[in-house]
N, C-alpha and C positions, 0 to 999 in steps of 0.2 A: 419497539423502536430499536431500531441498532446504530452505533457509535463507528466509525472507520479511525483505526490507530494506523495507517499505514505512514501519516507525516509524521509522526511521533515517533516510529520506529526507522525512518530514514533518516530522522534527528540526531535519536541516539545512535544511529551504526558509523558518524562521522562521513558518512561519502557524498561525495556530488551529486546533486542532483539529475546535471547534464551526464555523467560518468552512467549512473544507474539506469537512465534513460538508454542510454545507447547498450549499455546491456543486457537489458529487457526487451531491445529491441521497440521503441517507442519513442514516442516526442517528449519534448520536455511538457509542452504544453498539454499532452495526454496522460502523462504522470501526474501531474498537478490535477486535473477533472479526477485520477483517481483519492488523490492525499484529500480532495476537499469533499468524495463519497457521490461526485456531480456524475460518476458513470462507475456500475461493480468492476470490478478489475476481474478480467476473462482468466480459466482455470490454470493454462499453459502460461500466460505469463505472470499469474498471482504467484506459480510454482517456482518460476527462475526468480523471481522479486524474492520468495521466501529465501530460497537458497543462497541468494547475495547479501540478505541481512540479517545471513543464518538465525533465523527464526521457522513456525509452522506458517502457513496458511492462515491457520485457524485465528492466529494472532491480528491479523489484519481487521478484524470485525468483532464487534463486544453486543451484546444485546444488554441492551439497557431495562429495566423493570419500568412499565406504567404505573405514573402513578392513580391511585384510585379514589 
């Protein structure tokens, strides 16, 4: 199972939503399906999204452990 930190890290970086939106080159409303994991965020713009909230990629996704 995996966890999406990408609204948590747009939290903490203080910017607009609509500001990073149009940076990324996307809707507001398609940043949001990504924050909420409703669609994976594509490699070219998870890149410029990383770059803006000077973070990796990799930070955007956490694998959670099953439990057993």
């Amino acid at each position: 199972m995996w966890k999406c930190n990408i609204e948590a890290l747009i939290k903490e970086s203080g910017l607009r939503k609509d500001y990073i939106a149009e940076k990324i080159k996307v809707s507001p409303r398609q940043l949001r399906k990504y924050e909420k994991f409703e669609l994976f965020i594509p490699a070219e713009t998870g890149l410029l999204l990383a770059e803006l909230l000077n973070c990796k990629f990799d930070d955007f996704y956490e694998k959670i452990k099953d439990k057993e």
